[in-house]
N, C-alpha and C positions, 0 to 999 in steps of 0.2 A: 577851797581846794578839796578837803575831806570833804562836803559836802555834795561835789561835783562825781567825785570819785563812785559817792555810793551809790550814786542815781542814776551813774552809770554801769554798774555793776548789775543793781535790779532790772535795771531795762533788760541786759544782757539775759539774765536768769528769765525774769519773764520771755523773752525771744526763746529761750531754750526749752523751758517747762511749753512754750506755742505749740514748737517742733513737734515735742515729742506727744502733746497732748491726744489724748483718741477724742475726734469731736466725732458726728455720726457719718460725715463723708469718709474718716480715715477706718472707724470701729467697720461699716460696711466692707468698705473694700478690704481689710485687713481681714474681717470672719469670714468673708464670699467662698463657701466650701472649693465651688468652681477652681477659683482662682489657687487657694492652695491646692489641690489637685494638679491643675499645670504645673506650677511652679516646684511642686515634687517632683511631677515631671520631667520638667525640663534640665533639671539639676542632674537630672539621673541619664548621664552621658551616654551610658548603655543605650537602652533604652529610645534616647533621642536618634542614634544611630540607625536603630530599627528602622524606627519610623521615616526618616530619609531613605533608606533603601526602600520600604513600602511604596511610599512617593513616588519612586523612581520607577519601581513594577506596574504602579497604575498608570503614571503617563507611557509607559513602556509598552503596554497591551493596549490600552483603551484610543492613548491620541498616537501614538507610533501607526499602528493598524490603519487610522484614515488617512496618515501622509506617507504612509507608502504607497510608489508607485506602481505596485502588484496586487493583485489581487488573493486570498487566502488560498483558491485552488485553480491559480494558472499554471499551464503550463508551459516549461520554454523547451526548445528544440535543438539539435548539432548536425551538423552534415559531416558523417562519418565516408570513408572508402572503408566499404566490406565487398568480402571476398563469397559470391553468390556462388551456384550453382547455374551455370548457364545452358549447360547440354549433357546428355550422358550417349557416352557411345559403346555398344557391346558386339562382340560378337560370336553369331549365332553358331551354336557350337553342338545345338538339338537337330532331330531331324527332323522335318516337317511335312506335310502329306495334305496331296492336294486329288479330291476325286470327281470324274468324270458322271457319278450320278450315287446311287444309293450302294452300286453292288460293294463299293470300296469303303467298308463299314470299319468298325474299331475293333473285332476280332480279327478281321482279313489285313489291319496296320500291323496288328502283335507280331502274325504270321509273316509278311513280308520283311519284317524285323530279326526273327528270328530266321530267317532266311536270309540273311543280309549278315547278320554276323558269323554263322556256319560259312559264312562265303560258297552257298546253295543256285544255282540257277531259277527252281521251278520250288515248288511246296503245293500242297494239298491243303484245303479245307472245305468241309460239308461236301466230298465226292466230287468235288470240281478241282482240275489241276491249272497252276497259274505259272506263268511264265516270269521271271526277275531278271530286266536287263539291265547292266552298269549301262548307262547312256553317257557320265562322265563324272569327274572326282566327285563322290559322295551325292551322286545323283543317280538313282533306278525310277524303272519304267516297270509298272505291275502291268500286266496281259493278261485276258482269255485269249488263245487262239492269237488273230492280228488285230485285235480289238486291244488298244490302250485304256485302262478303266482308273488307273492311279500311277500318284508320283510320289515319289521318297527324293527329298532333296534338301540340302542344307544353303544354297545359294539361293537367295532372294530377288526375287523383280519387286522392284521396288516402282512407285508411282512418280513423277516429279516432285511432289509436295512428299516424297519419303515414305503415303501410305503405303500396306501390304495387303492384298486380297483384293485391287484394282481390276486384275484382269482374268478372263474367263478362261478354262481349263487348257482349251485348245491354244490360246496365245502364249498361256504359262509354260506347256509342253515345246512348243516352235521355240517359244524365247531362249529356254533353256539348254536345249538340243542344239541351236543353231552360236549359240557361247560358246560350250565345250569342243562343238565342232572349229572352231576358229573361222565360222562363216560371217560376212559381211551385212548381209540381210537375211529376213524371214518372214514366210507370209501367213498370215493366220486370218481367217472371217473374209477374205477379199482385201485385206489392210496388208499392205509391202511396210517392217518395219527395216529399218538402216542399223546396223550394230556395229561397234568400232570395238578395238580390242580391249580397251577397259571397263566395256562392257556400258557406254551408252546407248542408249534406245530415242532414236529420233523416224518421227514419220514428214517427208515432205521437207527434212530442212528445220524440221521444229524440234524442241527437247518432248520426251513422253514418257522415258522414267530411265531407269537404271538397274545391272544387275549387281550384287555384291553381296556379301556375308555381314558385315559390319552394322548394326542397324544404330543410327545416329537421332535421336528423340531432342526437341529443345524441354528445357525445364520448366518454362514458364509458356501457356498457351497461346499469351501474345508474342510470342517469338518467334519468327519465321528463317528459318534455316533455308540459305539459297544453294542452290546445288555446287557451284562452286565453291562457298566456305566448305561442305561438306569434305569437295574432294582435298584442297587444301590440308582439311584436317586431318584424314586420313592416310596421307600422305607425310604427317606429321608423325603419323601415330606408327605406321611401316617403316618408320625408319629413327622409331624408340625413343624421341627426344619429349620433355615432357613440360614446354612452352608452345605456344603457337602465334604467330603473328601475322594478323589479315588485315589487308588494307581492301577497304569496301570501294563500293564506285564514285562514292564523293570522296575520297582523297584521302578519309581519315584513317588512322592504323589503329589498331584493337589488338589488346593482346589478352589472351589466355593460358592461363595454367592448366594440366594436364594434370590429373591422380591415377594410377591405376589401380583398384580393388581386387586384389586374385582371388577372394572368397567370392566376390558377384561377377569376379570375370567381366568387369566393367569399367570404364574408364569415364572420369568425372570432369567435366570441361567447365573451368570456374572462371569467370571475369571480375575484375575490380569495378564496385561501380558506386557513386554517391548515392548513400541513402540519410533520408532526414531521420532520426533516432531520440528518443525523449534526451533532455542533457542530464543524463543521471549522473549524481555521485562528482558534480563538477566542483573545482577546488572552489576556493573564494577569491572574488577577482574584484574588477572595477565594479563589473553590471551586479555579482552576487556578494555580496560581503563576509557572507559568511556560508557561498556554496548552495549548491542545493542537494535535493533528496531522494530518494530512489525513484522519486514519479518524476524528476526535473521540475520540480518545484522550488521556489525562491527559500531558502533555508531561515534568512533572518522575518521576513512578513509571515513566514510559518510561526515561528517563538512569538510574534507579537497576538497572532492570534490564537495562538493555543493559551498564553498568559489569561486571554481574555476569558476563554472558558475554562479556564483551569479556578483564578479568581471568581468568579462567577458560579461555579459549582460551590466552591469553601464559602461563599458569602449565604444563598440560599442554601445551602445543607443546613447552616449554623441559623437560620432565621427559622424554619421550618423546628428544628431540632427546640429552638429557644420558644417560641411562642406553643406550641405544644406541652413545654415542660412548668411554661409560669401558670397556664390556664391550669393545669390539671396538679401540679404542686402546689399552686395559691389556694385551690379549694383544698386537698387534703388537710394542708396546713391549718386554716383557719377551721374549718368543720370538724376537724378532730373522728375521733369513735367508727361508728362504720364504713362512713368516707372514707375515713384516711387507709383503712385496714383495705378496703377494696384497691382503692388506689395503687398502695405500696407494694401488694401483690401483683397486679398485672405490671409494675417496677421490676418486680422480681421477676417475676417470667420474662420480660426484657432482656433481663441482664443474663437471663438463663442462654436467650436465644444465642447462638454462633454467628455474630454479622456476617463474618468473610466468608464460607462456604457458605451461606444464606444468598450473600450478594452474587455468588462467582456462579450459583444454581440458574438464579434468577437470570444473572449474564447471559449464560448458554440458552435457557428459554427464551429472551429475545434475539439472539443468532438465530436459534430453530425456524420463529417466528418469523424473521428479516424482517421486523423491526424500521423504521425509518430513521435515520440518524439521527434528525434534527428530535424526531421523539422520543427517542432512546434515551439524548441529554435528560429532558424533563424527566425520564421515568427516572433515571439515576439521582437525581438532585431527589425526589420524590423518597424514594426507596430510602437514600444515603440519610434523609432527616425525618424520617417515619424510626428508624432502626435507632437516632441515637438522643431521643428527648430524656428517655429513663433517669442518666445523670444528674442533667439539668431540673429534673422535678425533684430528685429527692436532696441536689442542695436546696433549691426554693423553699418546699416544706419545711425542711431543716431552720431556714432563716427567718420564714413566719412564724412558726411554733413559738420561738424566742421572743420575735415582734409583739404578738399579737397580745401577750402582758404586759406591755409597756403602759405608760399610765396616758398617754396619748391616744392609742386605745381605746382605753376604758371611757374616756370624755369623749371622743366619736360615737362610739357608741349610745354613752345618755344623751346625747343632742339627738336622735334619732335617725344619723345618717343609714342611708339604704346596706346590705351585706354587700352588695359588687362594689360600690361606691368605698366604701370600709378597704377592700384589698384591693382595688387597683387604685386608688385617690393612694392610698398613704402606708399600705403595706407596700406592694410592689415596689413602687419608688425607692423603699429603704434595700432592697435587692439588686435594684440596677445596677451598682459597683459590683458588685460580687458576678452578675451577669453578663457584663460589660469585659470584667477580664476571663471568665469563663469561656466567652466565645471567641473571645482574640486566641487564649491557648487552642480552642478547640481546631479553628481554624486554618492553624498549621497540619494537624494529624486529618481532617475532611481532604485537602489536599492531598496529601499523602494518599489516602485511602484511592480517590480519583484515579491519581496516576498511578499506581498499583494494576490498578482494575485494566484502564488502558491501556498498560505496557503486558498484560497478560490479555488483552485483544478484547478485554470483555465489556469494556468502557465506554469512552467518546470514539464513535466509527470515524474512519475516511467519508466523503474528504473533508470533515472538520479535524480541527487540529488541535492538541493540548500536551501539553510538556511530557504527558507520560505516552500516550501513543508512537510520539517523538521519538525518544528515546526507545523502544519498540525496535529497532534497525538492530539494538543490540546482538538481539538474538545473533544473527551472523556475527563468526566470528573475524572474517575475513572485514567487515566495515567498520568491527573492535578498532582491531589491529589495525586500518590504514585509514578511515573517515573519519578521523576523531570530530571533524566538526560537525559532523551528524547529532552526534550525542553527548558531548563536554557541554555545549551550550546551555540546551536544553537540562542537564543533571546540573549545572550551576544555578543558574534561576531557578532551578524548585531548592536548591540548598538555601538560596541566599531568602527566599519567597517565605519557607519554612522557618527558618533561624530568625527573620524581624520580627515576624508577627508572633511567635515564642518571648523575643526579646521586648517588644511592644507589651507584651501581655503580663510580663516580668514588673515591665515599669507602671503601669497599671495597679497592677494588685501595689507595690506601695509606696504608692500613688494614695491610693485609698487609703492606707492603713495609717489612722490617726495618730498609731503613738510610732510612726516612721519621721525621724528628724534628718534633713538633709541640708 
C-alpha cells in the first residue's frame, strides 16, 4: 500500500516537473521576442483600445469610402421658391428730346430748358431766335419760324414690344400732339394711326404701340411682357397696392409682389418661382446621415474620404521622414569622425529651420502657382517628410553609436561582412523598436500638422477632402453656432485619430522595453 502510494506520488511529481519543464518547443515560444512584445501589448488595456479605434479609422476611410453610395465630390440639389426679380417699372420723370435733323443739338436742349423752366416762350442762341410751345402737360414744340425742329417731352410712345425710339420724328410729333389733344386718330407718312384715351395706338384694327410715362422692362431677356400684363400692372400700381394678380390666357393665375424704391424712383415686380439650388447646410436625415456641406455635398462619404487622405499623408510623411533618417543616421552612426560631424550639422541646420512658416510660404507659392490638387497632395507629403528626418537620424546615430561596440559587432566584422551589410543586416534591426514607436508618436502630430495647413486653406484643395479642410466652415461664425454637424464630426475623428495612435505608440514603447513587467 506504502509502496503504491509512492509510485504514485512520483508519477505525479514527474507529470509536474513535464508541465513545467522548458523543452525547446516551450524555451522557443516562451524567448520569441515577437511574442512577448504582443503579449505586453496586449495586457496594456490602454493601449489595446487605441489600436481598436485605429481599426475602426481604417475600415472607416478606406472600406466606408467604397460602400458608400456617393461619390467623394457629388453633388445633390433642393428645389427652393425664391423670390426673383421679375420686371422693374419706373417712371419717367426726365425730360427727353427728340430732333428733326442736326439743327436741334445739345446746346440748343440746355437753351430750350432753360427756357422751359423761366416759363419763356421764345430764347436766342448763335443769332437765331426760337420759338417754345407747351403743346401739352410737360410736352414743348422747339420752332424756327413754322418749321418744328425738336421736342421736349416727358410722355413716351412706346412700341408694342415696349421699345422706345421706334418711330420717326414726324409720327413722334402727330402721336404726341394728337394724345394731349384728346383726338381719336392721327396721321403721319400717309399711315391713319387710331388712339383711344389711355392712350393706345392701333393702325387697321391691330395693336402698334402705346403712349405713357411708366416705362416697364422684364428682368430676365427671356421674358416677354404682353401688353395687357402691362396695363394690369399699371393699373395696380395707380392705385398703390403693392400685390398684383394676373391670370394669363391659359387659365393660370400668377401673382406678384410689388417694392417701391423712392431712391430709384422705381418699382421692383418680384415673382415666386422654383429654383433648383445646391442642398447646402441640409440637416442629417434619411438620404444624409450626417447632413451635408456648403457645396451640397454628402457630409458622412466627405469624413470617409478626407480620413483617407488625412491617413495617408501621416503614413507617407512618417515613411519619407523615417527612411531618410535610418540611411543618413546609420552612416553617421557607424562612420563616426567626419561623417558624423557633417551629418549632425546639416541636423542642426534642420532643426534650425522654422517648419510652419516654411510650410505656410511654400503653401501660398503653390496658390500663386495654382497648383493641381491632386499634386499639391504629393508635394505636401513631399515637403511634410523632407522637413522632419532631423529627429529620426539623430535618434538612429544615437542608437548605433551604442550598437556598434557590441561584441556581436566586432565578430561581423572579423568574418569579413561587407560595411552596408554590417548596418542594415544587424545594426538597423536593433533600432526598429525604437523606430517603430517613433513613428506611431510621430504620426499623430504629421496629422496634426496636415489639418492645420488645410483648415488655414494652405493644404489639401477642393474638391479633395480631409478632416482639416472640413473643419475649415469654422471660420464662419454663423455655421459655429448653428451647423455643428459640419465640424464636431470631422474635430472628433482627428481627436479620436490623434489620441490611439499617441496611445498605440505609448503601448509600444513598453512593449519593447525589457525590464517592463505586465
Amino acid at each position: 500500500m506504502s509502496e503504491n502510494k509512492e509510485e504514485k506520488l512520483t508519477a505525479e511529481q514527474e507529470e509536474r516537473n513535464e508541465e513545467y519543464s522548458l523543452n525547446d518547443d516551450r524555451r522557443v515560444k516562451s524567448l520569441s521576442p515577437g511574442a512577448l512584445v504582443i503579449r505586453r501589448f496586449i495586457r496594456n488595456r490602454v493601449a489595446v483600445v487605441g489600436l481598436i479605434i485605429l481599426i475602426f479609422m481604417f475600415l472607416f476611410s478606406f472600406v466606408g469610402g467604397m460602400i458608400s453610395p456617393y461619390e467623394e465630390d457629388q453633388l445633390f440639389y433642393r428645389t427652393e421658391l425664391h423670390s426673383k426679380d421679375y420686371a422693374a417699372v419706373t417712371e419717367n420723370n426726365e425730360y427727353r428730346y427728340a430732333a428733326k435733323d442736326d439743327r436741334f443739338g445739345t446746346m440748343l436742349q440746355v437753351n430750350a430748358m432753360l427756357a422751359i423752366s423761366s416759363n419763356a416762350d421764345t430764347f436766342s442762341y448763335e443769332k437765331l431766335n426760337y420759338t417754345l410751345t407747351k403743346e401739352g402737360d410737360e410736352f414743348y414744340s422747339v420752332s424756327i419760324g413754322d418749321e418744328v425742329i425738336g421736342l421736349v417731352y416727358k410722355d413716351i410712345f412706346f412700341d408694342e414690344e415696349g421699345n422706345t425710339g421706334s418711330y420717326d420724328f414726324e409720327t413722334l410729333y402727330a402721336a404726341l400732339k394728337a394724345y394731349f389733344n384728346g383726338e381719336s386718330s392721327f396721321t403721319a407718312d400717309g399711315v391713319t394711326y387710331d388712339l383711344d384715351e389711355d392712350g393706345n395706338v392701333t393702325v387697321n384694327g391691330e395693336a402698334s404701340g402705346y403712349i405713357g410715362r411708366y416705362i416697364v422692362k422684364a428682368a430676365a431677356s427671356d421674358v416677354v411682357l404682353t401688353r395687357e400684363w402691362k396695363e394690369e400692372l399699371l393699373e395696380v400700381i395707380q392705385d398703390g397696392k403693392d400685390e398684383f394678380v394676373y391670370t394669363g390666357t391659359d387659365g393660370e393665375t400668377y401673382e406678384y409682389e410689388l417694392t417701391y424704391d423712392a431712391g430709384k424712383n422705381m418699382y421692383s415686380v418680384k415673382q415666386e418661382q422654383e429654383t433648383t439650388v445646391y442642398d447646402t447646410y441640409s440637416y442629417p436625415s434619411r438620404e444624409h446621415w450626417l447632413g451635408t456641406d456648403k457645396n451640397g455635398m454628402d457630409m458622412l462619404t466627405r469624413l470617409m474620404y478626407g480620413g483617407r487622405i488625412s491617413l495617408m499623408v501621416g503614413f507617407i510623411v512618417e515613411i519619407i521622414s523615417t527612411v531618410l533618417g535610418v540611411i543618413l543616421g546609420g552612416v553617421a552612426g557607424y562612420f563616426g569622425g567626419w561623417v558624423d560631424m557633417l551629418i549632425m550639422r546639416i541636423v542642426d541646420v534642420f532643426y534650425c529651420v522654422p517648419s510652419m512658416p516654411l510650410i505656410i510660404i511654400l503653401g501660398s507659392v503653390m496658390d500663386t502657382l495654382e497648383v493641381d490638387p491632386s499634386k499639391r497632395i504629393l508635394l505636401l507629403m513631399f515637403i511634410l517628410g523632407f522637413l522632419g528626418w532631423a529627429g529620426i537620424a539623430r535618434m538612429v546615430r544615437g542608437q548605433i553609436l551604442s550598437l556598434r561596440e557590441q561584441e556581436y559587432m566586432t565578430a561581423a566584422e572579423a568574418t569579413g561582412l561587407s560595411v552596408k551589410r554590417r548596418i542594415f543586416r544587424h545594426l538597423i534591426p536593433n533600432v526598429i523598436p525604437q523606430l517603430i514607436v517613433s513613428m506611431t508618436m510621430g504620426l499623430g502630430s504629421t496629422i496634426i500638422t496636415e489639418a492645420t495647413l488645410s483648415f488655414l486653406g494652405l493644404g489639401v484643395k477642393f474638391p479633395y477632402a480631409s478632416w482639416g479642410n472640413i473643419i475649415n466652415d469654422v471660420n464662419n461664425t454663423f455655421v459655429l453656432t448653428n451647423y455643428w454637424f459640419i465640424w464636431i464630426p470631422a474635430g472628433v475623428l482627428l481627436l479620436l485619430t490623434v489620441l490611439a495612435f499617441n496611445l498605440v505608440g505609448d503601448g509600444l514603447r513598453d512593449a519593447f522595453d525589457p525590464r517592463m513587467k505586465r
